[in-house]
C-alpha positions as CSV (number, residue, x, y, z in Angstrom):
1,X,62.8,61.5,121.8
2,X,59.1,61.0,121.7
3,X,59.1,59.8,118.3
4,X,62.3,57.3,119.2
5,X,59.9,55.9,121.8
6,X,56.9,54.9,119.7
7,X,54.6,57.7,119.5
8,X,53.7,60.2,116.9
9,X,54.8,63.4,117.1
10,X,54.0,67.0,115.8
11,X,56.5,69.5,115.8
12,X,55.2,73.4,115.3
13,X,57.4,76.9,115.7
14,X,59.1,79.0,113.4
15,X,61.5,78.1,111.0
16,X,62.8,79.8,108.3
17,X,66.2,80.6,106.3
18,X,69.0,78.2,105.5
19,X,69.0,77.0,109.1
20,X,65.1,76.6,108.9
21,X,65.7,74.7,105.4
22,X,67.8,72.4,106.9
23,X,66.0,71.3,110.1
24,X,63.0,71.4,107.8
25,X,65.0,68.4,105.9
26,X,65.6,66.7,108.6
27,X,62.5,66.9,110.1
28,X,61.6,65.2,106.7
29,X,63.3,61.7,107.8
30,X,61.8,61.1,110.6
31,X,58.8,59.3,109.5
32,X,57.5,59.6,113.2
33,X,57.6,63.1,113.3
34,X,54.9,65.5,111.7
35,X,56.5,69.3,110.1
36,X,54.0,72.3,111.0
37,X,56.3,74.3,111.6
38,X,55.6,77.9,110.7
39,X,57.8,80.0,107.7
40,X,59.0,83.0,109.2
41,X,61.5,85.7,107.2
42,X,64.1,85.5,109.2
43,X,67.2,82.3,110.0
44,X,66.1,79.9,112.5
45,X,68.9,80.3,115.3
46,X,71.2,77.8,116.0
47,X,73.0,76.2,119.5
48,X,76.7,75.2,119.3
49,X,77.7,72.9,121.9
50,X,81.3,72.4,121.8
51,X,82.2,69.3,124.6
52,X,85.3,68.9,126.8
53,X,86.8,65.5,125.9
54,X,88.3,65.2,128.9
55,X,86.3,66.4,131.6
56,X,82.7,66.3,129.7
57,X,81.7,69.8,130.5
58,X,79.6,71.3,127.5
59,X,79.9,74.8,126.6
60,X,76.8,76.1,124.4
61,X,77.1,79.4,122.2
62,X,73.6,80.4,121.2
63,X,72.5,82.8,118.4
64,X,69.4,85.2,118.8
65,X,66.1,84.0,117.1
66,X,64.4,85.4,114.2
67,X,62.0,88.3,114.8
68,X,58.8,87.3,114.5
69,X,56.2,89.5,113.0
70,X,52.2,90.0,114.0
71,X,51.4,88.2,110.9
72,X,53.6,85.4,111.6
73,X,52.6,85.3,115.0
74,X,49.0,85.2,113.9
75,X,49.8,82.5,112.0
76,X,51.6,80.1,114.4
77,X,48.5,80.9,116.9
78,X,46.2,79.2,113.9
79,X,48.5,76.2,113.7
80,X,48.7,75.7,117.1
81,X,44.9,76.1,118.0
82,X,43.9,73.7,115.1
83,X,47.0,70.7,116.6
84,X,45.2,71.4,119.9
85,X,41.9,69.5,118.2
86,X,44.3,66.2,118.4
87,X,46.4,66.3,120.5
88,X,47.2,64.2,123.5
89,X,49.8,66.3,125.7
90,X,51.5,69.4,124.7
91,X,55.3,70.3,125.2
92,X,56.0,74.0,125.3
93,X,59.8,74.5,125.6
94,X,62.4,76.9,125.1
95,X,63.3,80.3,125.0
96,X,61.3,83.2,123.2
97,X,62.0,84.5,119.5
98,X,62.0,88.7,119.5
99,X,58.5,89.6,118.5
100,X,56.7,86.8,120.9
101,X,54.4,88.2,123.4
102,X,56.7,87.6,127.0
103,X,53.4,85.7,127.8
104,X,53.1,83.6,125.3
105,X,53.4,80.4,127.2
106,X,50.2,81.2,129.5
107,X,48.2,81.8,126.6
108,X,49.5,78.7,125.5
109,X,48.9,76.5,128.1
110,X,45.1,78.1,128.8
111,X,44.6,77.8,125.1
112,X,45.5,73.8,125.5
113,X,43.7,73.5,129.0
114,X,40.3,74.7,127.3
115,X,40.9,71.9,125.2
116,X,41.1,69.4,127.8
117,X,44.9,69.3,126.5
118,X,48.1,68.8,129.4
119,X,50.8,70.9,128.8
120,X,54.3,70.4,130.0
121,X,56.3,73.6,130.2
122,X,60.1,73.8,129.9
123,X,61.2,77.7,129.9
124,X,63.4,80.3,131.7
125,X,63.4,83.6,133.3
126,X,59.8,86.0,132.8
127,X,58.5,83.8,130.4
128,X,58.7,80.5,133.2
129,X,57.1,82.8,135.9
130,X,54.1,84.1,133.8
131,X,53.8,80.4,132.0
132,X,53.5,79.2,136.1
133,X,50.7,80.9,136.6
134,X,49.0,79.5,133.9
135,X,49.0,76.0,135.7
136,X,50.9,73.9,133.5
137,X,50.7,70.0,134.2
138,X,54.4,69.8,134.5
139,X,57.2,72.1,134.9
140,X,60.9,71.1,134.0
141,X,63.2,73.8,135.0
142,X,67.0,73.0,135.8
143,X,68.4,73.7,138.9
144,X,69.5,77.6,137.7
145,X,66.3,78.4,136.0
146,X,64.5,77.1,139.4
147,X,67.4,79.6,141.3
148,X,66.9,82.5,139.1
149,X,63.1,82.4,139.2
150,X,62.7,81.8,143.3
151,X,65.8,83.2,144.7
152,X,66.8,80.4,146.6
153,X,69.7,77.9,145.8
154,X,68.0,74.5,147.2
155,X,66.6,72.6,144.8
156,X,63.7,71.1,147.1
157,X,62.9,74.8,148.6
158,X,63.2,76.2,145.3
159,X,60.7,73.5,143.3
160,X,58.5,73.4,146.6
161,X,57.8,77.4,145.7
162,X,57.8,76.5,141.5
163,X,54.7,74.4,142.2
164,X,53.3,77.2,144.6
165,X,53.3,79.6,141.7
166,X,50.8,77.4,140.0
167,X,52.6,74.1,138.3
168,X,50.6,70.6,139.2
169,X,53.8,69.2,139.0
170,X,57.7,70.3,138.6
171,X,60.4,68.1,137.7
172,X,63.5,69.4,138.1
173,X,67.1,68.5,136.6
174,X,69.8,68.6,138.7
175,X,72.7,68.2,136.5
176,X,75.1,65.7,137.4
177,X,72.9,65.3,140.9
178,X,70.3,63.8,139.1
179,X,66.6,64.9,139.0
180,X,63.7,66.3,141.6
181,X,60.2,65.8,141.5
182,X,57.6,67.7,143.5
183,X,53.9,66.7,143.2
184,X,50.8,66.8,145.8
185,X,51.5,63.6,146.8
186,X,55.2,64.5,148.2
187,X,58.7,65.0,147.1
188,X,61.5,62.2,145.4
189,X,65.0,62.4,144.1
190,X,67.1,60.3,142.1
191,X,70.6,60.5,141.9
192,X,73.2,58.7,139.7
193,X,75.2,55.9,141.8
194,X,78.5,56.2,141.9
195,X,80.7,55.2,139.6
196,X,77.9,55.1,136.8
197,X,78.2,57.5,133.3
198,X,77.4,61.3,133.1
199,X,74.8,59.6,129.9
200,X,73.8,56.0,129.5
201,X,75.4,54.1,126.7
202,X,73.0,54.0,123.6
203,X,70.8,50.7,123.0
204,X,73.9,49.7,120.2
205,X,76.4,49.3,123.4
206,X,76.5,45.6,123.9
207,X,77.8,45.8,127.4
208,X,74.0,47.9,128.0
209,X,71.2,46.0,126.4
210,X,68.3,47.7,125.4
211,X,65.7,48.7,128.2
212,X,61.9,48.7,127.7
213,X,60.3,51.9,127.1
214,X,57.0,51.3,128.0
215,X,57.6,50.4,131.6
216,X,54.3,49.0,132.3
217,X,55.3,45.8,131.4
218,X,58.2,43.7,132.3
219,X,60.8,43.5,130.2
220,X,62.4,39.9,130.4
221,X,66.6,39.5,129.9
222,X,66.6,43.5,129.9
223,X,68.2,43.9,133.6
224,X,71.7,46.0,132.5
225,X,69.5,48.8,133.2
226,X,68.9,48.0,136.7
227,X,72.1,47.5,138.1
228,X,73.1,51.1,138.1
229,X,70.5,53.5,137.2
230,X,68.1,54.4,140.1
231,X,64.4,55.1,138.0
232,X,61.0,55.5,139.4
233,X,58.3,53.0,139.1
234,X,56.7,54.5,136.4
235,X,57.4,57.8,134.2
236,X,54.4,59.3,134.8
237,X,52.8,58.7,138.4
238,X,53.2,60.1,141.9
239,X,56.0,59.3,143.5
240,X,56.5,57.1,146.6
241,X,55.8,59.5,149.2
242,X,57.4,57.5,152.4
243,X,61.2,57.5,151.1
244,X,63.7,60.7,149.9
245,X,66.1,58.1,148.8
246,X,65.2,56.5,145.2
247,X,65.8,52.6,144.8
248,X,66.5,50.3,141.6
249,X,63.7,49.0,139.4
250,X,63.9,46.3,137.2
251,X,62.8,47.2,134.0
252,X,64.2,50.8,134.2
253,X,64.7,52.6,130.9
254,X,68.2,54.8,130.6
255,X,66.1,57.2,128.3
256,X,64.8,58.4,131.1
257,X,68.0,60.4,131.8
């Protein structure tokens, strides 16, 4: 997605089998995206989402990952410590091959933090709770991740006590409810309006022209956007602290969903 919006991108884990060799090839066309990824002896695991036509639920089957040995280990930790040197935000998401310290994503995110590096951290169960307490820039759990770590089943209680554990920041995805966001400055949700797709059309759909992503600047003719996705001002700042209830902006871009 980061590479589809302009920016260069470095991709780093463990990859390693016939699954690894293929999503090493396709890693290969995307001109945008670098390959640092790791060699590890065993398959890189795979998701299966198989989709409901009808209703649009997704079901996802997903295999174990490879077990990942000290050397291996040591190995990633080199890679990742010598990206840190240039990079400009880190992304730390997903679950945890066997082998990986449980606390892998707090020495992570300290190891980027010492280099003056923001981290945004996208993880489940033990490995979320200890990676909190690493203050991470950004948290994005979903709404059952946020349940399972906090107790509680409201999304606003629930994030309120994600940030208490030590995130800056938590955005959280609330399926078809739309998205939370719980900073410093306040709270602010945005929900789908009514009548409006599960996903936005791609840029292709004629009926949906093509929003800008850089929403810093206007984006002149590009208003399909607008008209029925509710976006915040700007991807990245605090947001308005005065109103719960989110409001169109012009040059909103459906990516952001």
């Amino acid at each position: 997605m980061l590479a589809a919006l302009g920016h260069r991108t470095v991709a780093t884990g463990f990859a390693g089998g016939g699954t690894g060799e293929a999503l090493r090839a396709l890693l290969a066309q995307e001109t945008a995206v670098t390959d640092a990824l790791v060699p590890v002896g065993g398959a890189t695991c795979r998701t299966v989402a198989v989709v409901d036509a009808g209703t649009g639920d997704t079901t996802q089957l997903n295999e174990p990952g490879p077990t990942v040995s000290p050397t291996e280990w040591a190995a990633f930790l080199g890679t990742y410590r010598e990206l840190l040197g240039e990079a400009r935000a880190v992304a730390l998401c997903g679950s945890l091959p066997p082998g990986v310290p449980v606390d892998v994503y707090a020495r992570l995110t300290r190891a980027a933090h010492a280099a003056g590096v923001p981290v945004l951290l996208d993880t489940s169960g033990e490995p979320l709770r200890r990676g909190l307490a690493a203050r991470p820039d950004l948290a994005k759990p979903n709404a059952d991740e946020l349940a399972a770590l906090t107790g509680s089943t409201e999304p606003l209680r629930a994030a309120r006590d994600a940030r208490r554990r030590g995130a800056h920041a938590v955005a959280a995805s609330l399926g078809p409810d739309g998205m939370l966001a719980v900073t410093a400055d306040g709270a602010w949700q945005a929900t789908r309006p009514a009548g409006s797709p599960a996903t936005p059309p791609g840029p292709a759909t004629p009926r949906w022209p093509a929003c800008c992503p850089d929403w810093s600047r206007s984006c002149p003719g590009r208003t399909g956007c607008a008209a029925r996705w509710h976006c915040p001002p700007r991807p990245y700042g605090p947001p308005p602290r005065a109103s719960s209830t989110p409001r169109p902006i012009r040059n909103c871009c459906p990516t952001w969903w």
